[in-house]
N, C-alpha and C positions, 0 to 999 in steps of 0.2 A: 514465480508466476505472478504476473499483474493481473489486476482487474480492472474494465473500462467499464464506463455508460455506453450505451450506443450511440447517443451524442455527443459525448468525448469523442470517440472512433472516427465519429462524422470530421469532426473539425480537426483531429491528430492525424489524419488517416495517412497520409506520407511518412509521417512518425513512425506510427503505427506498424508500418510496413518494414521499416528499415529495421524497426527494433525487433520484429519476427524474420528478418532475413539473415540478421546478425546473431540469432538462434533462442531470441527471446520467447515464451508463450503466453499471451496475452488473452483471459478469459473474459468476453464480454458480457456486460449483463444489460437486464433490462426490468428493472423497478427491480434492484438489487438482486436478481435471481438470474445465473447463470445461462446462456443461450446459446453459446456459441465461442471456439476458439481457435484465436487465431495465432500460429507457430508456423516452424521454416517450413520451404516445402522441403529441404534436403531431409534423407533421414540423417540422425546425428552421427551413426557409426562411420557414415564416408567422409575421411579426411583428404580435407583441398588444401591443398599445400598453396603459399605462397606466390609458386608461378604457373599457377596454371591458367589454362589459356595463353600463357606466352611463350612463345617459339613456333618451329615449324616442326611439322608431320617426316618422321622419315620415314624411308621403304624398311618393312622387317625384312623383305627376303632380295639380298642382294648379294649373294654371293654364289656361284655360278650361272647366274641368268644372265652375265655382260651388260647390264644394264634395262634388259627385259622385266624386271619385276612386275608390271602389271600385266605382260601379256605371260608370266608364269603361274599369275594367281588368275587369270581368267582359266589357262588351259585347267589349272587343278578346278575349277569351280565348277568344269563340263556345261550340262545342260540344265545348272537346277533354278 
């Protein structure tokens, strides 16, 4: 866990940010006494693997709908 000035922060602040996206916590102070901190927004227990966000979306439900998957997950979805 780091500790900034608020004016450190000021001038670091894209730093700042990377280094709490990449899972750092970063406690800000102000005339050396603690105000504020700043960490990932992810919580830590969710693992992002490598590729995510890459690739496409497939249908889960495709096998006897012919090709209908969305009009098989509307008909289950009714009226809600």
């Amino acid at each position: 866990m780091n500790q900034m000035s608020i004016q450190d922060l000021k001038a670091q602040l894209s730093g700042a940010v990377a280094a709490a996206q990449s899972g750092e916590t970063i406690v800000v102070t102000r005339h050396g006494e603690p105000v504020a901190r700043l960490g990932p927004a992810r919580s830590a227990d969710v693992h992002w693997g490598r590729r995510v966000g890459v690739g496409r979306l497939a249908s889960a439900i495709t096998r006897g709908t012919n090709g209908r998957s969305l009009a098989a997950l509307l008909d289950d979805r009714g009226d809600r």
